[in-house]
N, CA and C atoms as an extended XYZ file, in Angstrom:
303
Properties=species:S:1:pos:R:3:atomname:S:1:resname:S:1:resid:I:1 pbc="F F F"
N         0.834       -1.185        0.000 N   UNK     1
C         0.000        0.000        0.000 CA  UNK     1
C         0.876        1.244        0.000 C   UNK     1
N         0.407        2.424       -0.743 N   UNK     2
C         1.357        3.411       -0.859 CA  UNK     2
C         0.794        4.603        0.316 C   UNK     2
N         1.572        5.107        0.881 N   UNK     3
C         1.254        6.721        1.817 CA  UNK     3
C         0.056        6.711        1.347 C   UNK     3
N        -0.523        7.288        0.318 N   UNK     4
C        -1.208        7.794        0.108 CA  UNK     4
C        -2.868        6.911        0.306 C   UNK     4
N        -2.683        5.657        0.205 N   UNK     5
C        -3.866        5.165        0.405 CA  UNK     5
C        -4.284        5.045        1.576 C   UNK     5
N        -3.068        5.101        2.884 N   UNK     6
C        -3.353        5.042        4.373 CA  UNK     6
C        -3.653        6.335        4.382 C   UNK     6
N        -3.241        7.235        3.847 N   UNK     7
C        -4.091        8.521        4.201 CA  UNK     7
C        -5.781        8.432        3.851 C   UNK     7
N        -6.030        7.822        2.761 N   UNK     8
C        -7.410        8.000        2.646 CA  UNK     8
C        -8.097        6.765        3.400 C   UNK     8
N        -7.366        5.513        3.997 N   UNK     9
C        -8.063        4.521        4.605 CA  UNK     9
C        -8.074        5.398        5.836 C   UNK     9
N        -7.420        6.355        6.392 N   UNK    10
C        -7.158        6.310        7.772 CA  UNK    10
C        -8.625        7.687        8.065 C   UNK    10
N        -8.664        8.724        6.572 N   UNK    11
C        -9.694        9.584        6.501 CA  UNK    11
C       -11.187        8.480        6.557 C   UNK    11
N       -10.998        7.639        6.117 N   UNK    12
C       -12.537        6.787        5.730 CA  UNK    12
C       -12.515        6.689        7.557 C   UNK    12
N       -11.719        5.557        8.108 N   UNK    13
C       -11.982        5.934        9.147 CA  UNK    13
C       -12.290        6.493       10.502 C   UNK    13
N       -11.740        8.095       10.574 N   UNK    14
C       -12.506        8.822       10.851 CA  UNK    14
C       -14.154        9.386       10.624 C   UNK    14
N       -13.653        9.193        9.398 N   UNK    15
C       -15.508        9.625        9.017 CA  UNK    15
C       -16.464        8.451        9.401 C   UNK    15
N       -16.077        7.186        9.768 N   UNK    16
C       -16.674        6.460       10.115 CA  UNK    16
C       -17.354        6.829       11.658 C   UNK    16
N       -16.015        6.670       12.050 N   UNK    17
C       -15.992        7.023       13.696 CA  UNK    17
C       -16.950        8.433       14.063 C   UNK    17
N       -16.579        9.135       13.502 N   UNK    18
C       -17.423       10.482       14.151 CA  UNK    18
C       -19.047       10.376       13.368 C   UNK    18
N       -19.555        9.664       12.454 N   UNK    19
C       -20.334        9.450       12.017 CA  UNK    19
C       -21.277        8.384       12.918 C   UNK    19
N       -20.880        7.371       13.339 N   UNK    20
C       -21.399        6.620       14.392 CA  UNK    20
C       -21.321        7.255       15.637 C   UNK    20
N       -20.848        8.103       15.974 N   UNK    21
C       -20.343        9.086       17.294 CA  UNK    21
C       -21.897        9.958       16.966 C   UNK    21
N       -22.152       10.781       16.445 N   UNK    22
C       -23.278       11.126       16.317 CA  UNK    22
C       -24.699       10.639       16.101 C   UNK    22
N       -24.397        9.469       15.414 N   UNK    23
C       -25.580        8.990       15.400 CA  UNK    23
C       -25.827        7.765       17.028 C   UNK    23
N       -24.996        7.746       17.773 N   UNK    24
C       -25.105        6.624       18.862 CA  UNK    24
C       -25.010        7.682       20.361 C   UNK    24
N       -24.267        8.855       20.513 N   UNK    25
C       -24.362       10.076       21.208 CA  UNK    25
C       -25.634       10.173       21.793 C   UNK    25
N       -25.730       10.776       23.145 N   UNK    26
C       -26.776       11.745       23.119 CA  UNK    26
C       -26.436       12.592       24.460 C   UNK    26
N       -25.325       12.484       24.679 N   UNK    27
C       -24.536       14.043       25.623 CA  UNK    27
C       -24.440       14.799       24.061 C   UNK    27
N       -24.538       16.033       24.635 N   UNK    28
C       -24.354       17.568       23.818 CA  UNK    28
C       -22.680       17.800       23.375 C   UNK    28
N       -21.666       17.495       24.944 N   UNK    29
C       -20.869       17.640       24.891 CA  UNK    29
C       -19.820       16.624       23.085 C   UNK    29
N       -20.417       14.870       23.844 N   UNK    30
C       -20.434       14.202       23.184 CA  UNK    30
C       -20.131       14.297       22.054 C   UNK    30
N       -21.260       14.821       21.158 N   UNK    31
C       -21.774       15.186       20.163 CA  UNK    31
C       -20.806       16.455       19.457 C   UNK    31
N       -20.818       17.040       19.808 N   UNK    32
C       -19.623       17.801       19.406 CA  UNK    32
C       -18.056       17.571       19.423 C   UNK    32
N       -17.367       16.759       19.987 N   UNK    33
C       -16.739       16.059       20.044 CA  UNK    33
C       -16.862       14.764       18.779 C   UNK    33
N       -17.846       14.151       18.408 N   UNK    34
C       -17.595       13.555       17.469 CA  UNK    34
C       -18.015       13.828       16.065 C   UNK    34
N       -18.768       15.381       15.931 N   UNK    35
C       -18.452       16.165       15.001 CA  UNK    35
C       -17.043       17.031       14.596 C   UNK    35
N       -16.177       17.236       15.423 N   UNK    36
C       -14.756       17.373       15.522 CA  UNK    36
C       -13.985       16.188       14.784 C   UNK    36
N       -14.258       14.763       15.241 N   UNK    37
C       -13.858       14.099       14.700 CA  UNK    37
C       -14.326       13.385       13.193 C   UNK    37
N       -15.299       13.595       13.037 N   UNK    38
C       -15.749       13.600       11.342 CA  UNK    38
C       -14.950       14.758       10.726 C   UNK    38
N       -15.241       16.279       10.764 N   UNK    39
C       -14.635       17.097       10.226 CA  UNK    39
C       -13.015       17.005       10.003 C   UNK    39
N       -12.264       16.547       10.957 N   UNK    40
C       -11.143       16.032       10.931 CA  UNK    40
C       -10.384       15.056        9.830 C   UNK    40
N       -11.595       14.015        9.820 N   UNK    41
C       -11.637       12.708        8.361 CA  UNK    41
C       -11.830       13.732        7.366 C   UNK    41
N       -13.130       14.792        7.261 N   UNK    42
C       -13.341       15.182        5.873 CA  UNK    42
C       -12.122       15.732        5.813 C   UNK    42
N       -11.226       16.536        6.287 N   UNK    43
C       -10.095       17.541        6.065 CA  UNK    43
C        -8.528       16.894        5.443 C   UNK    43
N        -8.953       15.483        6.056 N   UNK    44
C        -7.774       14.604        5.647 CA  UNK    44
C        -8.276       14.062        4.221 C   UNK    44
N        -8.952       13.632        4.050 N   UNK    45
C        -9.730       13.689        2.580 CA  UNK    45
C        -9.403       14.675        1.711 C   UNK    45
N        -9.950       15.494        2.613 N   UNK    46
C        -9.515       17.134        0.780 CA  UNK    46
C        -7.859       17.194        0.651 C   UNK    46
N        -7.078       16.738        1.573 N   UNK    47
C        -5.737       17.259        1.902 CA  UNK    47
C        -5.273       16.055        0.904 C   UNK    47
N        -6.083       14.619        0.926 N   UNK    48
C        -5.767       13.862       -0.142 CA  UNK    48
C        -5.851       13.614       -1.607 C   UNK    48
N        -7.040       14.222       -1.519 N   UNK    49
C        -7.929       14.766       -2.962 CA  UNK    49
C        -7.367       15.556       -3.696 C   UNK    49
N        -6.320       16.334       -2.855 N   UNK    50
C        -5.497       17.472       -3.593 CA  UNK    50
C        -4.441       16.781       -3.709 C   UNK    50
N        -3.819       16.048       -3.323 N   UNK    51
C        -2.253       15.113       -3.821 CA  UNK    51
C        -2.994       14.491       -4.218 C   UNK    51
N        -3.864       13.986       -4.646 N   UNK    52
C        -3.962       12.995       -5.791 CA  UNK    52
C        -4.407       13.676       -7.187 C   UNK    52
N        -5.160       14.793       -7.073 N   UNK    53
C        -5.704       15.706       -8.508 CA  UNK    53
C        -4.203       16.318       -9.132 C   UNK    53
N        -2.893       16.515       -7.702 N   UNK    54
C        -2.235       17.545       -8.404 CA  UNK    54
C        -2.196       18.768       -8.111 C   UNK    54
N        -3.144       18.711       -7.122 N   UNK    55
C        -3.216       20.381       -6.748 CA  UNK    55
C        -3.154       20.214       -5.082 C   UNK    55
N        -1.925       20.168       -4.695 N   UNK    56
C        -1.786       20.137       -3.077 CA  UNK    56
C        -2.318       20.869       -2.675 C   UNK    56
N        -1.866       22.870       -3.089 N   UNK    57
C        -1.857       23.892       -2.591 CA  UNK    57
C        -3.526       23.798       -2.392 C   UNK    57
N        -4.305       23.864       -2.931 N   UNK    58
C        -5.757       23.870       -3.367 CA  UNK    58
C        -6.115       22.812       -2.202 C   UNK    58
N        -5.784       21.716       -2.116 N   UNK    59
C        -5.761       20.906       -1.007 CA  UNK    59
C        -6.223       21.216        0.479 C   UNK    59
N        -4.841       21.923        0.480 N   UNK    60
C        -4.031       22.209        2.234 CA  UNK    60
C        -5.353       23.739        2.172 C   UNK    60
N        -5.545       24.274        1.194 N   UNK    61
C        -6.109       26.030        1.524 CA  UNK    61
C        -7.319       25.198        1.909 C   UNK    61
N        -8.100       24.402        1.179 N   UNK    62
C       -10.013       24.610        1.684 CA  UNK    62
C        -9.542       23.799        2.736 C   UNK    62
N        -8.666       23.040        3.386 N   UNK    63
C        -8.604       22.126        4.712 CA  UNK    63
C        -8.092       23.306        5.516 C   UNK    63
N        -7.511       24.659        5.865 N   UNK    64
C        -7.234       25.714        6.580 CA  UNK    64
C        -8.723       26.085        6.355 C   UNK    64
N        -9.310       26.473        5.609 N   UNK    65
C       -10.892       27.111        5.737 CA  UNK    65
C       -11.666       26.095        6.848 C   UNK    65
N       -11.549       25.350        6.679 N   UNK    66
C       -12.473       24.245        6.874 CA  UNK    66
C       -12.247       24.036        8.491 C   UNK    66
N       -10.699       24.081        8.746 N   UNK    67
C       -10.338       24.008       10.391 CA  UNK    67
C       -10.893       25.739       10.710 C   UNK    67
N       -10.744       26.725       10.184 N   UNK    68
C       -11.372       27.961       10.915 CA  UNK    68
C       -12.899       28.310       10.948 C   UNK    68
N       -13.084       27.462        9.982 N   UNK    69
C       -14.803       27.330       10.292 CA  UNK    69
C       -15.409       25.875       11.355 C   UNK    69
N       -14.120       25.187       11.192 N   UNK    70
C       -15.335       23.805       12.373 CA  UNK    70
C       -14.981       24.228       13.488 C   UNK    70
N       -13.373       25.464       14.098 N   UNK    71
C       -13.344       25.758       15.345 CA  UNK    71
C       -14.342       26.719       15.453 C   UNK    71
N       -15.423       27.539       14.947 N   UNK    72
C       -16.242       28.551       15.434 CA  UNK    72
C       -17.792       27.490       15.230 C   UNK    72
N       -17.621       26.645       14.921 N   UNK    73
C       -18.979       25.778       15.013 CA  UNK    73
C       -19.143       24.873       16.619 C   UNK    73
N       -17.720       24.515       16.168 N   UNK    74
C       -17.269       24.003       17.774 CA  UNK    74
C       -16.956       24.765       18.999 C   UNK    74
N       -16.904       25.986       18.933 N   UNK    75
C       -17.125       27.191       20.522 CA  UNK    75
C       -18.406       27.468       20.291 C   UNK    75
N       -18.994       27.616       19.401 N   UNK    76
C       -20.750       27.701       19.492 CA  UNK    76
C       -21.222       26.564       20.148 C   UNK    76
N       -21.014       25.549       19.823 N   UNK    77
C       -21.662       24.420       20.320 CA  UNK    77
C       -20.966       23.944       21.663 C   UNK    77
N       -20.077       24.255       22.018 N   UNK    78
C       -19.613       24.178       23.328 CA  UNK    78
C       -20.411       25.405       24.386 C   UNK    78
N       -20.475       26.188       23.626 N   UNK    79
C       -20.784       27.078       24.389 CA  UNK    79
C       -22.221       27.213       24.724 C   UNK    79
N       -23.412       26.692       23.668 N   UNK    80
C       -24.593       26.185       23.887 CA  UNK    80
C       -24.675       25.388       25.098 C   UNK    80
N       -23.808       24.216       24.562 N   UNK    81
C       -23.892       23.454       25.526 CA  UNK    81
C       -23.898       23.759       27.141 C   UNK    81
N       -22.878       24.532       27.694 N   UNK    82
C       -22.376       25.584       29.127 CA  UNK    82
C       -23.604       25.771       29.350 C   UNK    82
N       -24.694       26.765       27.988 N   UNK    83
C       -25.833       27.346       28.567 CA  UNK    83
C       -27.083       26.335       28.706 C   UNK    83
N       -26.785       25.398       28.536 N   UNK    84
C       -28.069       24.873       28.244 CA  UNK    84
C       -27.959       23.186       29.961 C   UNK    84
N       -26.515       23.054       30.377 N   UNK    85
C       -26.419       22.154       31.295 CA  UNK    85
C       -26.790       23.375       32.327 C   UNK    85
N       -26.075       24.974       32.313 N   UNK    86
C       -26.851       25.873       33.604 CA  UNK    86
C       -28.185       26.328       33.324 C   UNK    86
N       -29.278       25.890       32.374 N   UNK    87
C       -30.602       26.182       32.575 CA  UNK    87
C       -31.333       25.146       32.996 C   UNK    87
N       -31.002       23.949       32.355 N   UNK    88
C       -31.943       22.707       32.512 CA  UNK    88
C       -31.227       21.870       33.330 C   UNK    88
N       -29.873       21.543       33.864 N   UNK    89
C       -29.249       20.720       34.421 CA  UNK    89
C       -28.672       19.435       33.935 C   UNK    89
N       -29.330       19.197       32.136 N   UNK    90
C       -28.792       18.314       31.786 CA  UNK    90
C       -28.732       18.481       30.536 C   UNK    90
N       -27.473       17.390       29.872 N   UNK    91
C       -27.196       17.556       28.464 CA  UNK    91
C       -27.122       16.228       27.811 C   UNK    91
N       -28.800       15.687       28.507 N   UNK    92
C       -28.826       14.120       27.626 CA  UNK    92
C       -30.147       14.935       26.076 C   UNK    92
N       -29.135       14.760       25.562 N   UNK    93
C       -30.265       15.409       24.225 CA  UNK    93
C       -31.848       14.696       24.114 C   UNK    93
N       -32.015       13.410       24.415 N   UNK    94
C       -33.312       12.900       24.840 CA  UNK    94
C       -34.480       13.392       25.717 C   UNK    94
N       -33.573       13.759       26.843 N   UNK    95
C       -34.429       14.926       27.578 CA  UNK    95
C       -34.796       16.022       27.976 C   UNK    95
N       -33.970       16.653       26.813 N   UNK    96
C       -33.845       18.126       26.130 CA  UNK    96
C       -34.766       17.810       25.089 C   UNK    96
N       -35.327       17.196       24.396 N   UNK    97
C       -36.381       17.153       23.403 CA  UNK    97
C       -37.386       17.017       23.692 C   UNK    97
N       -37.911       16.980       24.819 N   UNK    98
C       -39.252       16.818       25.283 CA  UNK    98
C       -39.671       17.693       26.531 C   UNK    98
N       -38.639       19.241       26.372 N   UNK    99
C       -38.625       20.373       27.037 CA  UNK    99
C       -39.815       21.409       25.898 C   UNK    99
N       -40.647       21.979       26.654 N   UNK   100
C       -41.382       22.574       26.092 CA  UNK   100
C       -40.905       24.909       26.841 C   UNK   100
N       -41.182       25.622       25.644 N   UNK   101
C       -41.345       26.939       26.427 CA  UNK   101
C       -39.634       27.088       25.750 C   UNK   101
């Protein structure tokens, strides 16, 4: 196997992982945390997509976009989270869905 295919076996499995992380989750915290780790797989993906098209540079730039936009998705959602364990006391998303008001 060459570098390059453990890079994209190792991206598949991330996206696996944070993909089952969300769908099996139901802490808030959790959950963001294994949206971190999907975004992570997709980023190793484009970073591969671009050594393999030929175009690294093009690569590495939308995977820098991509880390400055999932860290402001991820202090939002951390930070939801802060507000939402000091209003209701809990951050099982199950019983946050059947909060009314």
């Amino acid at each position: 196997m060459t570098p390059l295919n453990l890079v994209i076996a190792g991206a598949l499995v991330l996206l696996g992982i944070g993909l089952y992380g969300l769908l099996v989750l139901r802490n808030l915290i959790k959950l963001v945390i294994a949206l971190q780790i999907l975004v992570k797989g997709a980023i190793l993906a484009l970073v591969a997509a671009g050594s393999l098209s030929g175009q690294t540079n093009l690569g590495q730039s939308l995977a820098v976009t991509l880390i400055v936009a999932d860290t402001v998705v991820a202090v939002v959602g951390l930070a939801l989270a802060v507000q939402v364990r000091r209003r209701f006391g809990t951050l099982d998303v199950k019983e946050l869905s059947t909060l009314r008001g």
